[in-house]
C-alpha positions in Angstrom: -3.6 -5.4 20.9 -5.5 -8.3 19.2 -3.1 -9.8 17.0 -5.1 -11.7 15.2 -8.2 -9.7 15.2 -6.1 -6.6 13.6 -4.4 -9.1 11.0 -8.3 -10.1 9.9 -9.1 -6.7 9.8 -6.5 -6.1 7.6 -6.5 -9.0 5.0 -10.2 -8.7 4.6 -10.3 -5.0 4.0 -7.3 -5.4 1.7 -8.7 -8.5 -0.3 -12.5 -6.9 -0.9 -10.8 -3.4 -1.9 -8.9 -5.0 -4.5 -11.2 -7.3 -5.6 -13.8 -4.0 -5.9 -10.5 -2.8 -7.8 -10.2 -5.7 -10.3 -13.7 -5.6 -11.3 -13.9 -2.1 -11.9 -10.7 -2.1 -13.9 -12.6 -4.3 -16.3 -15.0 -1.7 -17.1 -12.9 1.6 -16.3 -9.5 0.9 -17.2 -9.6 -2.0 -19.7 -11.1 -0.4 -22.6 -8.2 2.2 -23.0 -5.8 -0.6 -23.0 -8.0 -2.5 -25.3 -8.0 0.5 -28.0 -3.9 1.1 -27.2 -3.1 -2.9 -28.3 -5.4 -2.2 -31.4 -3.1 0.4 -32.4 -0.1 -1.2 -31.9 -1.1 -4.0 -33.8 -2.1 -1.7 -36.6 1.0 0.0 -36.0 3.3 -3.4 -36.4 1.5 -4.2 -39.5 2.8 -0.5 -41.3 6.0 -0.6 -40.0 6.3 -4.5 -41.0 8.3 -4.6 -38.2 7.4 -7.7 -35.5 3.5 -8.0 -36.7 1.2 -9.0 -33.8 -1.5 -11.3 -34.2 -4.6 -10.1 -33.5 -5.8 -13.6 -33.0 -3.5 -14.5 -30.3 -3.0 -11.2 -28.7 -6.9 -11.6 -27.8 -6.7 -15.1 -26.6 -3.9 -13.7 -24.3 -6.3 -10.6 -23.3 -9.1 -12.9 -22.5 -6.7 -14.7 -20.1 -5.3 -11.5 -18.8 -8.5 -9.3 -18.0 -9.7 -12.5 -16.2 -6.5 -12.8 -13.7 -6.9 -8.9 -13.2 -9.5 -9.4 -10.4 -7.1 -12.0 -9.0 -4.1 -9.4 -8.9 -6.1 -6.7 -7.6 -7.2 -8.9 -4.6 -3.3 -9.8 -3.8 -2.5 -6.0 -4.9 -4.8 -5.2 -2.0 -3.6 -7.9 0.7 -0.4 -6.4 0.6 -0.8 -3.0 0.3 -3.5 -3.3 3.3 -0.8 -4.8 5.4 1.2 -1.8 4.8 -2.0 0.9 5.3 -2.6 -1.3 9.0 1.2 -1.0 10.3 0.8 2.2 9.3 -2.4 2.6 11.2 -1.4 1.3 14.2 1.9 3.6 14.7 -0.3 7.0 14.0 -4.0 5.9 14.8 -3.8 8.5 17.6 -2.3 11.1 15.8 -5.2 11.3 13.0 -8.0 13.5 12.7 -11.2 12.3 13.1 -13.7 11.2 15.9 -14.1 7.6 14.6 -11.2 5.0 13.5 -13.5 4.9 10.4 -12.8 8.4 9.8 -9.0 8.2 10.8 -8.7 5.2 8.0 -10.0 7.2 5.5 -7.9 10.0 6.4 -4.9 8.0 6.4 -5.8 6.4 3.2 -6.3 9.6 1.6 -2.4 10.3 3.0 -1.3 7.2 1.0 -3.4 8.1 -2.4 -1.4 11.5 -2.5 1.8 9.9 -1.6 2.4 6.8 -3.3 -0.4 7.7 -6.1 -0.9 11.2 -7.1 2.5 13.1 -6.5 4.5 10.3 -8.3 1.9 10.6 -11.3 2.6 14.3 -11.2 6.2 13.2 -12.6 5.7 10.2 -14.3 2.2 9.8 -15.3 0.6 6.4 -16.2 0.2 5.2 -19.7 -1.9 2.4 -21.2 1.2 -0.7 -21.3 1.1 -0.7 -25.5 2.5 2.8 -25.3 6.4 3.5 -24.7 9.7 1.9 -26.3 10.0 -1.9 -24.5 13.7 -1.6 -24.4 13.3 1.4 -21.9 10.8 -0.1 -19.7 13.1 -0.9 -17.1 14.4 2.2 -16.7 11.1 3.7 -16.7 9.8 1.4 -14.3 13.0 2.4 -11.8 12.1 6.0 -12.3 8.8 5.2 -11.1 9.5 3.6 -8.3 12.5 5.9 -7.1 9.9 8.6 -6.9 7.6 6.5 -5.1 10.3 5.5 -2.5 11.6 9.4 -1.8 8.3 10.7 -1.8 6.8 7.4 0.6 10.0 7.3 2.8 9.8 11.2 3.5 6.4 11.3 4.8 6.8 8.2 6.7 9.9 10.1 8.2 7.9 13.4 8.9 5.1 11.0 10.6 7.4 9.5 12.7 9.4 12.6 13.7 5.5 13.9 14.4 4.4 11.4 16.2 7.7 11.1 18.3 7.8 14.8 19.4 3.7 15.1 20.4 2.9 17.7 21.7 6.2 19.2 21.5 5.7 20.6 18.4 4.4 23.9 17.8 0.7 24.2 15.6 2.3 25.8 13.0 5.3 23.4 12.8 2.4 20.6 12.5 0.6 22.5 9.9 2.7 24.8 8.0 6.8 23.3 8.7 6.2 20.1 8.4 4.0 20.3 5.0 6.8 22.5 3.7 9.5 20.1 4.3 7.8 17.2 2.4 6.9 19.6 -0.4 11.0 21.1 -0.5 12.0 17.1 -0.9 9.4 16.4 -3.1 10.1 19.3 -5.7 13.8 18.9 -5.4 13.4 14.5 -6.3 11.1 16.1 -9.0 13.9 18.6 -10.4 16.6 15.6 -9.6 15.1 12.5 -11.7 15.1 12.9 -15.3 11.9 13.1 -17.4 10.2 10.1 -19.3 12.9 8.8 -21.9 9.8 8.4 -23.9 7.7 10.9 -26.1 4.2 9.3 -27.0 3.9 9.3 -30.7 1.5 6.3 -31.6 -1.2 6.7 -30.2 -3.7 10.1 -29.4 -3.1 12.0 -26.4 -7.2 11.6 -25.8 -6.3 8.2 -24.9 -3.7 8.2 -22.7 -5.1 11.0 -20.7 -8.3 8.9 -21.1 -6.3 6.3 -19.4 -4.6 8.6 -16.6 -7.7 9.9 -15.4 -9.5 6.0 -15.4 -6.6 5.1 -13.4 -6.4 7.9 -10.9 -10.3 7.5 -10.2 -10.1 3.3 -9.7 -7.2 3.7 -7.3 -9.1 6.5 -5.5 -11.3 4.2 -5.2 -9.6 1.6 -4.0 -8.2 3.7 -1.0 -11.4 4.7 -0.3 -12.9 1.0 0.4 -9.4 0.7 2.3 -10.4 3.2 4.6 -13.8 2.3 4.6 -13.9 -1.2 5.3 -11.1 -1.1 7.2 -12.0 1.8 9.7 -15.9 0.0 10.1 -14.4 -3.2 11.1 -11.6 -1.4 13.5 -14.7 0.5 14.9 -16.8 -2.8 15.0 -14.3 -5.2 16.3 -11.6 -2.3 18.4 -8.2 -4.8 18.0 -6.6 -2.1 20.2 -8.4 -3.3 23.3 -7.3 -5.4 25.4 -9.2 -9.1 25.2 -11.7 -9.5 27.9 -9.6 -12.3 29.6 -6.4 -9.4 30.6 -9.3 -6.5 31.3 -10.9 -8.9 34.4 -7.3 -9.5 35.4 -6.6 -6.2 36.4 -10.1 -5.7 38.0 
C-alpha cells in the first residue's frame, strides 16, 4: 500500500466534495433557512418574548453562509478519511469492475446508512425550527441512531468480509440485509420520537428543507465516490511502489 498516495487520495476527494457541498448549500439549502430565521424573527416580535434583530441576525448570516463552504470542505476531509478506511478493508468485496465504480457503490452504502435511514426517524429541519432547550437531546437522538444503524452495518461488513466465500448467496443477499433491517426497525421502535411538534413555521418549508438537504448530501457522496474512485483508478495506492515490485523480480 502507498501510504501516502492513498492519504492524498483521500484528503483531496474529501476537501473538493465538500467544498462542491458548501457552495451548493448556498443556493439549495440556504434559502429555506433564510425564510425559517424570518419567521422566527417575526414570531419573537408577537410573542414579545426575546425580539431578534433583524439587523444583526443578518450581519451574523452574512458571516455564517460565507464560513459554510469552509465547514463543508473540513466536513468532507473527515468524513473522506472515514469513506477511505472503509474502502480499503472491503475494496475487494464491492461490486463493480472499476474502483471508481466500487467508490460509488460504497458511497452509496454510507448515504443510506449514516443519511437516509436516520432521517427516516428523525428528519432534518431548517435550525430556527424546534424548542432550543431540547436541542441537546434532540441532537443525541440523532446521533444514537446514527451510531446503531453505522456500527451494525460496519459489523455485518466485517463479519462478510471475514467469512468470504463461506457464506452462502442467499446469506450475502437475503440474511444479512434482513439482520441490519431487524436492528434497524427495532432502534427505530426503541428511541423515542422528536420531543418537538413543528408549529411555527409551514410544513412546505421544512419538507422544502428535507428534500434540499437529502439531494446536496447525495451529492456530496456522489463526488466522494467519484473523485475518489478516478484517482484510486488513476494513481492504484494498493500496488506496490515500483522500487519493492523490481525487488522481487
Amino acid at each position: 500500500m502507498k501510504a501516502l498516495t492513498f492519504l492524498a487520495i483521500t484528503l483531496v476527494s474529501g476537501a473538493i466534495a465538500g467544498t462542491i457541498l458548501g457552495i451548493i448549500n448556498q443556493v439549495i439549502v440556504e434559502p429555506y433557512i433564510d425564510k425559517a430565521i424570518d419567521i422566527e424573527i417575526k414570531n419573537s416580535a408577537i410573542t414579545e418574548d426575546k425580539v431578534i434583530n433583524p439587523s444583526e441576525m443578518s450581519g451574523y448570516r452574512i458571516w455564517q453562509k460565507g464560513g459554510g463552504i469552509v465547514a463543508g470542505t473540513i466536513l468532507g476531509t473527515s468524513l473522506s478519511a472515514l469513506f477511505g478506511i472503509v474502502f480499503i478493508y472491503i475494496r475487494t468485496s464491492l461490486p463493480g469492475s472499476s474502483n471508481k465504480k466500487k467508490a460509488l457503490a460504497l458511497a452509496g452504502i454510507i448515504y443510506l446508512v449514516l443519511f437516509i435511514i436516520p432521517a427516516l426517524k428523525y428528519p432534518a429541519n431548517p435550525p430556527a425550527v424546534g424548542d432550543l432547550e431540547t436541542i441537546y437531546y434532540r441532537q443525541t437522538l440523532y446521533v444514537t441512531f446514527i451510531v446503531i444503524s453505522g456500527f451494525s452495518a460496519l459489523m455485518l461488513a466485517f463479519i462478510y468480509r471475514t467469512l468470504g466465500n463461506r457464506l452462502s448467496i442467499i446469506t450475502k443477499n437475503i440474511i444479512f440485509p434482513l439482520i441490519y433491517a431487524a436492528i434497524i426497525a427495532g432502534a427505530y421502535l426503541a428511541l423515542p420520537p422528536n420531543p418537538d411538534k413543528i408549529t411555527s413555521v409551514s410544513m412546505d418549508l421544512v419538507q422544502g428543507f428535507r428534500i434540499s438537504s437529502a439531494f446536496t448530501m447525495g451529492i456530496f457522496w456522489g463526488m466522494i465516490g467519484i473523485i475518489f474512485g478516478s484517482m484510486w483508478d488513476r494513481f492504484k495506492p494498493h500496488e506496490p511502489p515500483k522500487s519493492q515490485q523490481f525487488k522481487y523480480i
